[in-house]
C-alpha positions in Angstrom: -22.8 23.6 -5.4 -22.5 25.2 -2.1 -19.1 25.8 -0.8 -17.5 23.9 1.6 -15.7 26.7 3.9 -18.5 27.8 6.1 -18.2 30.8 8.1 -19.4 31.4 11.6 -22.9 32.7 12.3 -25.4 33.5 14.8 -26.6 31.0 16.9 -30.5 30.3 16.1 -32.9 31.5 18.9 -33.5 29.2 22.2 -37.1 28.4 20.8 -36.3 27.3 17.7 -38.1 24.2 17.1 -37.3 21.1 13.9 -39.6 19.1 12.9 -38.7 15.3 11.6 -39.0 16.3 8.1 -36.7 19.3 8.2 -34.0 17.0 10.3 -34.2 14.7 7.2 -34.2 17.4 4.8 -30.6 18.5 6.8 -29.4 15.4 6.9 -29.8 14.2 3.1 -28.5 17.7 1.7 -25.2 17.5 4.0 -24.8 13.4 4.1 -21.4 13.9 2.9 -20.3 16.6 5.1 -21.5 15.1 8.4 -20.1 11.3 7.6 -16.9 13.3 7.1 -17.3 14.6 10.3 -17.7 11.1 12.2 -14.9 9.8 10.6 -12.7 12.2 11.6 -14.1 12.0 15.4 -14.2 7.7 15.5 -11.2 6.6 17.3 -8.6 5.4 14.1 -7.7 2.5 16.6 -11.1 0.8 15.2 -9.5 0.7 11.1 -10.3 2.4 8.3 -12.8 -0.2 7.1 -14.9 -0.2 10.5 -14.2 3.5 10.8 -16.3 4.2 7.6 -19.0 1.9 8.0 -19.3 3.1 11.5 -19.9 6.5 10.4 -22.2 6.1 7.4 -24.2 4.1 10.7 -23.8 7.4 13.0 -25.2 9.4 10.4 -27.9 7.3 9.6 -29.3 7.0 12.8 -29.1 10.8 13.5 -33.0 11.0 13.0 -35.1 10.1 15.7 -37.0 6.8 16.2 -41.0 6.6 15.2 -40.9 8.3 12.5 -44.3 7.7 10.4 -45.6 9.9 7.2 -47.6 13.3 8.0 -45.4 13.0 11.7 -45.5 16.8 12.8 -43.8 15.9 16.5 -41.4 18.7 17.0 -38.2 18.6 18.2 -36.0 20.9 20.3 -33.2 22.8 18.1 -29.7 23.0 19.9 -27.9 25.9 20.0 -24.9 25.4 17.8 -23.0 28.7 16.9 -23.9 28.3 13.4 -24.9 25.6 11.3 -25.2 25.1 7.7 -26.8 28.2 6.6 -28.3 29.2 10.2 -30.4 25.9 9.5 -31.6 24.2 12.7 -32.1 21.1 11.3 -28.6 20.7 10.3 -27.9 22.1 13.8 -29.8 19.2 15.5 -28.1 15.9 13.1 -24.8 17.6 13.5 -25.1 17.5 17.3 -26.5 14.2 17.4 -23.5 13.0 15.0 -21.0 14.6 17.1 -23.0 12.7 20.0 -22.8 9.0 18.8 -19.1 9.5 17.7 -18.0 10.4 20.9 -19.8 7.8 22.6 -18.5 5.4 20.2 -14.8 6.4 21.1 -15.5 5.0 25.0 -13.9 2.2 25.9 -16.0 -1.2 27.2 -16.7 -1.1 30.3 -17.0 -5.3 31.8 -20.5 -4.7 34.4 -21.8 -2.2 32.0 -24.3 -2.5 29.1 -22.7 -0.8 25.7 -24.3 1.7 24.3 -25.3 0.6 20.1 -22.9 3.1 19.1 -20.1 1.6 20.7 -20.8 -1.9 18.7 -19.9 -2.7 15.5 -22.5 -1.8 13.1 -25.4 -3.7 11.9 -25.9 -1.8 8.6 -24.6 -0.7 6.1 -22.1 -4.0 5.3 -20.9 -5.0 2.3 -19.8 -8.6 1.9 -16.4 -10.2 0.9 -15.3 -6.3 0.5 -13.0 -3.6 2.4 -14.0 -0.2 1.8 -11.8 3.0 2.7 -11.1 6.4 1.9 -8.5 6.9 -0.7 -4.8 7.4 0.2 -3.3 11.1 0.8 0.5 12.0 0.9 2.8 12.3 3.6 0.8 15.7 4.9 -2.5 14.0 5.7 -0.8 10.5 6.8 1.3 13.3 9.7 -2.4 14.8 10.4 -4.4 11.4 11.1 -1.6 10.3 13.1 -1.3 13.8 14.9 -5.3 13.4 15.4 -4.6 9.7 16.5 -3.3 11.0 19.6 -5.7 13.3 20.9 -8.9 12.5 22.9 -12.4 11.8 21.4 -13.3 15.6 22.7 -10.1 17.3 21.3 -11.2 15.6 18.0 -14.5 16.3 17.7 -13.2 20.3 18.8 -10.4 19.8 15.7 -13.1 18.6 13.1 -16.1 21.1 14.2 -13.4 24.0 14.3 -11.8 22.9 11.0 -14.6 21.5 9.2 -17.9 23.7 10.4 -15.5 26.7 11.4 -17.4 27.5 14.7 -15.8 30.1 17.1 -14.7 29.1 20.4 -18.1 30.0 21.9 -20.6 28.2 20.1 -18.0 25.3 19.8 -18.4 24.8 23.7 -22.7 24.8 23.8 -21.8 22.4 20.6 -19.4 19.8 23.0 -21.2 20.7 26.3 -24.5 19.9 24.5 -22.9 16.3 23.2 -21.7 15.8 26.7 -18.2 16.5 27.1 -17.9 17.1 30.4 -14.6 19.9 30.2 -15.1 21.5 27.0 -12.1 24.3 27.6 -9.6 21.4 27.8 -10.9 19.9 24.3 -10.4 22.8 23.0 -7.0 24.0 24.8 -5.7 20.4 23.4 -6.9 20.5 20.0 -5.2 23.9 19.6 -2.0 22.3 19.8 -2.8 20.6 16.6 -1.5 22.8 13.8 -5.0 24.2 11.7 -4.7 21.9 8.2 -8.5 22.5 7.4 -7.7 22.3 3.7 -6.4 18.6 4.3 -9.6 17.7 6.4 -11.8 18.0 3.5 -8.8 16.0 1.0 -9.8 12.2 -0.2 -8.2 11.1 2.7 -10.9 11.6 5.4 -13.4 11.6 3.2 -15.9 8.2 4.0 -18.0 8.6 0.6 -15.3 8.3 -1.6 -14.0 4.9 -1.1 -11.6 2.3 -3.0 -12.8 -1.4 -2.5 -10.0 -4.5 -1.6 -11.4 -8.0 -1.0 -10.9 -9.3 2.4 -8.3 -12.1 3.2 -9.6 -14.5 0.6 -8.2 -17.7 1.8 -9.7 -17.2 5.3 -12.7 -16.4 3.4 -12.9 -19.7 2.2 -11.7 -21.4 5.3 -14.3 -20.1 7.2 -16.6 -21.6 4.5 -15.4 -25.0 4.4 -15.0 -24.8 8.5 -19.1 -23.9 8.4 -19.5 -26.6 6.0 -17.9 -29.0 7.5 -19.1 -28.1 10.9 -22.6 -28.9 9.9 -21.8 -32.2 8.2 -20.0 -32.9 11.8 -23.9 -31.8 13.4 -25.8 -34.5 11.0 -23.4 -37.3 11.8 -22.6 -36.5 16.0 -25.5 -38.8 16.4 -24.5 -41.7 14.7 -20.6 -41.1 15.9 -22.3 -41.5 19.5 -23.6 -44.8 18.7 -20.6 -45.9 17.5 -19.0 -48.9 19.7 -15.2 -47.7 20.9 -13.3 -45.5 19.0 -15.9 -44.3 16.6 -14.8 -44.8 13.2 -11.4 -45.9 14.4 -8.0 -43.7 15.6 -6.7 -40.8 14.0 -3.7 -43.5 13.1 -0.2 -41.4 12.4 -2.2 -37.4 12.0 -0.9 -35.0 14.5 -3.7 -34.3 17.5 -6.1 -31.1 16.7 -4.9 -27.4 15.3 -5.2 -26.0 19.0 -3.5 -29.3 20.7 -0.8 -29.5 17.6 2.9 -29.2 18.7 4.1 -27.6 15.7 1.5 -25.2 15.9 1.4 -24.1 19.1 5.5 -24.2 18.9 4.8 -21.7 15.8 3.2 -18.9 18.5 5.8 -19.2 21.0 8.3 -16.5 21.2 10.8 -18.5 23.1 10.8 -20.8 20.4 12.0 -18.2 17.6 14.8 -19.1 15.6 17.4 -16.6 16.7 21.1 -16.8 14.2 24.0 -16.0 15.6 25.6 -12.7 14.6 28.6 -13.9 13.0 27.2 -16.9 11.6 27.1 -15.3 7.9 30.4 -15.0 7.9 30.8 -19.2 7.4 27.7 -20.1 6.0 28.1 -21.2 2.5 24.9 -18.7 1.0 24.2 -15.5 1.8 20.5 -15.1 2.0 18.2 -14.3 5.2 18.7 -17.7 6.6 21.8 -16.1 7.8 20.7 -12.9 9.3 21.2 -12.2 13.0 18.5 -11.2 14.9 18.4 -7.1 15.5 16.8 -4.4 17.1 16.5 -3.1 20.7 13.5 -5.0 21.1 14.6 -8.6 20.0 14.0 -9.7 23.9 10.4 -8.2 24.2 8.2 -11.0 24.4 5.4 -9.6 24.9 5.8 -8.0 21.6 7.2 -10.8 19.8 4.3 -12.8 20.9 1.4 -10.3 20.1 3.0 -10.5 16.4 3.1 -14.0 16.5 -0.6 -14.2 17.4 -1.7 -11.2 14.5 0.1 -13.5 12.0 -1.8 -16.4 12.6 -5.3 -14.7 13.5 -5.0 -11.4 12.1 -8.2 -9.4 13.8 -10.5 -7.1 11.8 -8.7 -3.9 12.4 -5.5 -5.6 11.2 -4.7 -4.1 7.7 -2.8 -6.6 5.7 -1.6 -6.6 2.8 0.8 -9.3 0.7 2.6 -9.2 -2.5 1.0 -10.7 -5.4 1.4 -14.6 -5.6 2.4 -14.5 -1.4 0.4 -16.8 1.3 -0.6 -14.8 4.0 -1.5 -17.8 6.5 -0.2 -18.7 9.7 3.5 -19.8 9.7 4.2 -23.5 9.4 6.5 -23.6 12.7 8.8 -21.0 14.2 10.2 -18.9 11.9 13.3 -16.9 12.3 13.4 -13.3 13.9 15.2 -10.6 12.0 14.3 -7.6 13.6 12.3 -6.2 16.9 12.9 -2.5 17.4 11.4 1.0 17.7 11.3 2.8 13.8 10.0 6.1 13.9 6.4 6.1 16.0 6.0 2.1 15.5 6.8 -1.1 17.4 8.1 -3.3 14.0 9.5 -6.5 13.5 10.5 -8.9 11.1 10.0 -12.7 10.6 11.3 -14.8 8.1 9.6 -18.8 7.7 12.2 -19.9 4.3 9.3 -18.3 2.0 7.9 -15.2 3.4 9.3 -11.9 4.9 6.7 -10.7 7.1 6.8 -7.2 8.9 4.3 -6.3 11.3 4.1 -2.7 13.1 2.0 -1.3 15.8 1.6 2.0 17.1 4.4 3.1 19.7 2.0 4.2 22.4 -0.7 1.5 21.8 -1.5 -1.6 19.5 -4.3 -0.5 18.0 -4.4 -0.2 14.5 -1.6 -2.9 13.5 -0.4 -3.5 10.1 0.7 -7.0 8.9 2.6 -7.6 5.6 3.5 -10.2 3.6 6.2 -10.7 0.6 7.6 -13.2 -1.0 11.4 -13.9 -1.3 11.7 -17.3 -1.8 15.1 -18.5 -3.9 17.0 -14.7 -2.4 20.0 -14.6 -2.1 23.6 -11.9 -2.5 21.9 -8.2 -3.7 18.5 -10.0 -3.3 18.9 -10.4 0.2 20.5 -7.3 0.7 17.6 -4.7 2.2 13.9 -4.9 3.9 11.9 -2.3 4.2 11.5 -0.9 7.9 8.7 1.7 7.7 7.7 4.8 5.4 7.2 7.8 7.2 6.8 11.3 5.6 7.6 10.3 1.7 10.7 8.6 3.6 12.1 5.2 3.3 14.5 3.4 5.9 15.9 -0.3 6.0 17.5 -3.0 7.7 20.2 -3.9 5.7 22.5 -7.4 5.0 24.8 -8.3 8.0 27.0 -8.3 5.0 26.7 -5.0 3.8 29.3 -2.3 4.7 27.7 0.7 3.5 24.4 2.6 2.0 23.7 5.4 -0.1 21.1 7.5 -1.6 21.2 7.8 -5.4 19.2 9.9 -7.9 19.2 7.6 -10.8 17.7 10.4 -13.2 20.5 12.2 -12.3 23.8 9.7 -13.1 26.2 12.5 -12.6 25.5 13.8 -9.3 26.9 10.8 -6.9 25.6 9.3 -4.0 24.7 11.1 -0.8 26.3 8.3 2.6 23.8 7.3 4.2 24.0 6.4 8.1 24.1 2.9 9.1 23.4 1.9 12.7 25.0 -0.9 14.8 21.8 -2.9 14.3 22.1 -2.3 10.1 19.5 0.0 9.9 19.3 3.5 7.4 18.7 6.6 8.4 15.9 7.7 6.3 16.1 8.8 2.2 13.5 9.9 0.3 11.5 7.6 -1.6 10.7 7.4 -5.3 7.6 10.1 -5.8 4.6 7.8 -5.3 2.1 10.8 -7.6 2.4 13.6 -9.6 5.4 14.7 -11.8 8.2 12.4 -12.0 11.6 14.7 -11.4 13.5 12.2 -9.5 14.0 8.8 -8.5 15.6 8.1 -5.6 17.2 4.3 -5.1 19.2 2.5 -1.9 23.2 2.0 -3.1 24.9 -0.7 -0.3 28.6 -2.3 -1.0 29.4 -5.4 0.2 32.7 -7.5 -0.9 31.0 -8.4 -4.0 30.7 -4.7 -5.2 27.9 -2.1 -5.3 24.5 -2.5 -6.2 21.2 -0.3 -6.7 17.9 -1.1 -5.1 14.5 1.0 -5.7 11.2 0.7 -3.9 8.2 -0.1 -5.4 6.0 -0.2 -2.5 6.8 -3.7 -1.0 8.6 -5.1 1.7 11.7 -6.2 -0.6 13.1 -3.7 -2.8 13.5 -5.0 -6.3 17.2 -5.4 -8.0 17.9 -2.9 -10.7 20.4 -4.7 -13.8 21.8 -4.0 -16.9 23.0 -5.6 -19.5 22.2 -8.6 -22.1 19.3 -10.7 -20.4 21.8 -14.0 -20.7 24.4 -12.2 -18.5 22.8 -8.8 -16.5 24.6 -7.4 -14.1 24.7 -5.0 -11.1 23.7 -1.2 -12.2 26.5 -0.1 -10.7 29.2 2.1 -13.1 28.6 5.3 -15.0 27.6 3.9 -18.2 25.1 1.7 -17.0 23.5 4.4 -14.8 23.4 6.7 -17.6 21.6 4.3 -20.1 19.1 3.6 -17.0 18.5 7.1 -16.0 16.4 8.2 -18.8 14.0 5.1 -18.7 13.7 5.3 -14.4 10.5 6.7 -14.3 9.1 4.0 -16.3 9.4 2.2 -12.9 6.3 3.8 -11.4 4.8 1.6 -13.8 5.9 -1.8 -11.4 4.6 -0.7 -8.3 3.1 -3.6 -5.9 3.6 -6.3 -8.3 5.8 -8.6 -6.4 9.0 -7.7 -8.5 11.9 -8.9 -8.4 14.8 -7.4 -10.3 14.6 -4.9 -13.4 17.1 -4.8 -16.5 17.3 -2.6 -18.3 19.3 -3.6 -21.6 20.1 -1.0 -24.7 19.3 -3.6 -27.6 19.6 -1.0 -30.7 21.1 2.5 -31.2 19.5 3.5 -35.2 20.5 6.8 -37.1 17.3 8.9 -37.8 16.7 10.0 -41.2 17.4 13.5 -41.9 20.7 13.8 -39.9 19.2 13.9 -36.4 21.6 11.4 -35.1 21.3 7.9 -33.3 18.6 7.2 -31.2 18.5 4.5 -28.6 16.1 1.8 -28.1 16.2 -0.3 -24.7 13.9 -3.0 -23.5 13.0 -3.1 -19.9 12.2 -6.7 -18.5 10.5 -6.5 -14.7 10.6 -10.5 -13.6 8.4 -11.4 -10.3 9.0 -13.6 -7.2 6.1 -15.8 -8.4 7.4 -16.2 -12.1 4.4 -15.2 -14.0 3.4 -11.3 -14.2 6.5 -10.7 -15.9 6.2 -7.4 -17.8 8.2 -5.7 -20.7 8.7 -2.3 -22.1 10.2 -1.3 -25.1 11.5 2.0 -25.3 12.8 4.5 -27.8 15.0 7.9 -26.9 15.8 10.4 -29.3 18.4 12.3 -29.3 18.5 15.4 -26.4 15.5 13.4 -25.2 15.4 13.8 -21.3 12.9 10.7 -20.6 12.6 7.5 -23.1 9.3 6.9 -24.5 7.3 3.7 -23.7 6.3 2.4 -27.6 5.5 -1.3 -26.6 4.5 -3.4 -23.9 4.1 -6.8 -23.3 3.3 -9.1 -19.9 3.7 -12.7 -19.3 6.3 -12.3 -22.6 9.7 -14.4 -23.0 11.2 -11.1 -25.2 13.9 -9.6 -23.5 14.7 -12.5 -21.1 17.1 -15.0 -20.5 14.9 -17.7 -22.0 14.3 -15.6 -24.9 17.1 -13.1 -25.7 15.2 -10.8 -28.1 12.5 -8.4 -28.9 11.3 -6.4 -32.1 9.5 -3.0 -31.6 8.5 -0.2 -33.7 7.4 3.8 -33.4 6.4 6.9 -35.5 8.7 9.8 -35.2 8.5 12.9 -36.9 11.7 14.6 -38.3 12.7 18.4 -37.2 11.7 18.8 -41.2 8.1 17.9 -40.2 8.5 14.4 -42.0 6.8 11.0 -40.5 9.1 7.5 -40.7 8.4 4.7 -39.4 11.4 3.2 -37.2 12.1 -0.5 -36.0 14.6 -2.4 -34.1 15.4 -5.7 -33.1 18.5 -7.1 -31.3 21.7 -8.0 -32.9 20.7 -11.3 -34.7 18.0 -10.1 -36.1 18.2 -10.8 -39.8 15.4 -8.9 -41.5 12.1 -6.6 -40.7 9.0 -6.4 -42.3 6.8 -3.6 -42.0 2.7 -4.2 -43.3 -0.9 -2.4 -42.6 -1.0 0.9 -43.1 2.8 1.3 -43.6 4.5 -1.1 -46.1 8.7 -2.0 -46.0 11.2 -4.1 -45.6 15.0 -4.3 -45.0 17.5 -6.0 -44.1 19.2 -6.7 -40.8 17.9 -5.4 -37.4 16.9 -1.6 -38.0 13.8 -0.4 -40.1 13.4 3.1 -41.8 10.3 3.6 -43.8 8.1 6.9 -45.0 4.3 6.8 -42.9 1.8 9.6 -42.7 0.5 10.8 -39.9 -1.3 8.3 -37.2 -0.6 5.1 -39.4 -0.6 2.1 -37.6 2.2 -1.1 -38.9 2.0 -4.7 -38.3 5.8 -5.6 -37.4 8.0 -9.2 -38.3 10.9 -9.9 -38.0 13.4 -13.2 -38.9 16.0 -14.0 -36.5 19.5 -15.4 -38.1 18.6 -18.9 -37.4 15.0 -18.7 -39.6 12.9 -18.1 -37.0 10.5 -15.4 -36.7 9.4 -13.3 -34.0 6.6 -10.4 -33.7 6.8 -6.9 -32.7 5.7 -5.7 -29.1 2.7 -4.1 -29.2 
């Protein structure tokens, strides 16, 4: 495998010549390398998914036209500073890569034919798919949006210096030779971008390592039944024509046409936003975002308002969207109610409300390329519920618009219970200053969650990726309440990293709930077992852990798991789960626990017991695996998690 930090050489001779094969040769050995390099060049205004399809098409077409077998046509090598190796054919499909991206970056021009790379791609395509790279962290999200704002030359300088390490003199013949016409100012300007060459070759910017999403489904298969129906409408126009009058007769009580509907066309108009009073939560009889005021230095910005009007009902190609599972992402039914218009960090954002869906949608502060729409559900919120959106994430940061109703915000570590809550800020329009979010990879040594007070008390909030954070309870599923004093946030903190677990599932609220505390065998103490229950906006995708501490333990261990279960909920108060723990005397037992009315356990498989009331203790070997049952005090039996 060759290595990917390439150091600067001599620049081939002036009468070095490539022929076709040896361009191909180049350009199939270093495929990856040069796609990389287009995608770091394209202008990130066209979307990730365009973005890498655009530069496997650059790439691809580096080769020149006519090319036959036994072709021995030669072609002139460029003088690059170096190449892969000193290899002129790589020379020649990097320049012509570096060529196409940078005419790809120029905008239309309206009495001026476009050139092919400046249209969308022909080939490759993938149907019914999005393809793009894979995510980074907070240090390559700050780079591409650092690279965002340079030119297409100051790119192209940043990726050949950082990628190809050239020197500053063969970097010029490279950019003069591509056709940038002030190669010293590409340069001067990419210099003021900090050198992160390590994060240019990451996931992040690399375009042959992809994840695949579906596109917008439901538009999918509107535009299918529009195409179906359109040429049904085609074999009938005739006979329609012939028709005496009105055809087959009037439309009778149905609204005119989609683009001549009232409602509709009410639905895009920014003056006809609902817009609630400031104090009007203070008398309404529910607290919930009906009753949210409209916020934000930009509330009056129409032309903003209406662009996001117009993304929500015809979201373009380059619009990434995403929704929460079980959440509509179509055009809103009429107006819906403004929350929020304002400048968060480096984006334009605001936030709709239509009595279903929150929906947030951001553009770039200097430009609306590259918009993001989202979608979550929150029908049926209301008090803590309602308490918090999500503004933006920005560096591993979180900040939100809180409640009208809300008088104050903190920042909690719920791993650490003891340590207290740091204030947070709260502007005059309700919104955060930033705290750090839960850690989206890698080792889980904190969790941090939103604390606001309002008259009704305190209550903890935690993000899990989504527009809404989700509610965090304790307690007995008939009666949870708000996490909220020190006993309930130190049964929760060591089970919080389980949490990571719920991420982008549409949830709702978590309870956690301590159902058992069993001595251990061999005087180790009393261990605690707690079911965690995460229910959904949607109602189904409800999903349960069962989880055992032992004593000393810093983190509680996941032993069961269940989704779409009734254990552990309000319809269905309990739960019955099991685990193999070895003794500090190097002995196996197996342990089970059920709630309180659990009137006997039965333990068969490869481990065979039985006792009774809710708690289990029973000799095993090593790796045995039990089949669990249990009998609740009214006769009825119930199974273990598994």
């Amino acid at each position: 495998m060759q290595s990917q930090d390439v150091a600067p050489r001599s620049a081939p001779s002036s009468g070095a010549v490539v022929d076709v094969e040896q361009a191909e040769a180049a350009l199939v050995e270093h495929y990856p390398r040069l796609v990389r390099l287009a995608y770091l060049m394209l202008p990130p205004s066209l979307g990730r998914n365009r973005r890498v399809l655009t530069a496997h098409a650059l790439t691809q077409r580096a080769l020149p036209r006519g090319r036959a077998a036994g072709d021995t046509s030669v072609i002139p090598a460029q003088q690059s500073g170096g190449g892969r190796d000193g290899d002129p054919g790589y020379a020649f499909v990097r320049l012509q890569v570096v060529r196409a991206a940078l005419e790809a970056g120029l905008p239309l021009r309206r009495w001026a034919w476009p050139k092919r790379s400046q249209l969308p791609p022909l080939l490759p395509q993938v149907w019914g798919l999005r393809l793009f790279p894979r995510s980074g962290g907070a240090d390559e999200l700050a780079l591409d949006q650092r690279l965002s704002a340079l030119s297409a030359p100051a790119r192209a300088a940043y990726a050949l210096r950082g990628l190809e390490r050239l020197a500053d003199a063969p970097l010029r013949r490279v950019l003069t030779a591509a056709g940038v016409g002030d190669p010293a100012a590409a340069l001067k300007e990419a210099a003021g971008v900090e050198p992160r060459d390590a994060l240019l070759r990451s996931p992040e910017f690399d375009p042959c390592s992809l994840q695949a999403r579906p596109t917008d489904l439901l538009r999918r298969r509107q535009h299918t039944k529009a195409a179906l129906a359109a040429t049904a409408a085609v074999a009938v126009c005739g006979a329609l024509l012939l028709l005496p009058g009105d055809g087959w007769g009037p439309d009778g009580a149905a609204a005119p046409s989609y683009a001549q509907n009232p409602a509709a066309e009410a639905a895009l108009d920014p003056a006809r936003l609902e817009r609630v009073a400031p104090a009007a939560w203070e008398s309404a009889a529910r607290t919930d975002f009906s009753v949210w005021p409209a916020r934000g230095g930009l509330a009056d910005d129409t032309a903003l308002l209406r662009r996001a009007l117009a993304v929500w009902a015809r979201p373009g190609e380059s619009v990434q969207v995403s929704a929460t599972p079980g959440t509509p992402s179509g055009a809103p039914p009429g107006p819906p109610q403004l929350l929020y218009a304002g400048v968060v960090d480096q984006a334009r954002v605001v936030l709709l409300y239509d009595g279903l869906r929150i929906v947030r949608y951001a553009e770039p502060k200097d430009g609306t390329g590259g918009a993001a729409l989202d979608f979550a559900r929150v029908d049926g919120a209301s008090g803590a519920e309602a308490s918090a959106v999500v503004l933006g994430r920005a560096d591993g940061n979180v900040r939100y618009l809180t409640a009208p109703w809300v008088t104050g915000a903190a920042e909690r570590d719920l791993l650490k219970p003891s340590a207290g809550a740091m204030d947070l800020t709260l502007s005059a329009d309700g919104s955060t200053s930033p705290l750090a979010g839960p850690p989206a990879t890698g080792a889980c040594t904190s969790w941090n969650v939103l604390q606001v007070k309002d008259a009704a008390g305190t209550r903890l909030l935690t993000d899990l990726g989504e527009l809404v954070p989700a509610r965090l309870t304790a307690g007995r599923p008939a009666a949870p309440r708000d996490t909220a004093g020190a006993q309930d946030l130190r049964e929760w903190a060591p089970f919080s990293c389980s949490l990571a677990t719920l991420r982008s599932g549409g949830v709702r609220t978590v309870n956690a709930w301590e159902y058992a505390r069993q001595p251990l065998p061999d005087g180790s103490g009393p261990a605690s077992w707690v079911c965690t229950r995460a229910d959904t906006w949607r109602g189904d995708g409800t999903r349960v852990l069962a989880q055992f501490r032992a004593p000393g333990g810093t983190y509680g261990a996941v032993t069961a798991k269940a989704e779409n279960s009734p254990a552990c909920g309000s319809r269905d108060p309990h739960v019955l789960a099991g685990v193999l723990w070895k003794s500090a005397g190097g002995n196996w037992y197996l342990l089970a626990a059920g709630g309180k009315d659990t009137a006997s356990i039965t333990a068969t498989g490869g481990v065979s017991g039985s006792g009774a009331g809710p708690l289990l203790t029973v000799r095993a070997e090593q790796g045995a695996r039990a089949e669990l049952k249990g009998t609740l005090a009214d006769g009825r039996d119930i199974s273990g998690l598994r």
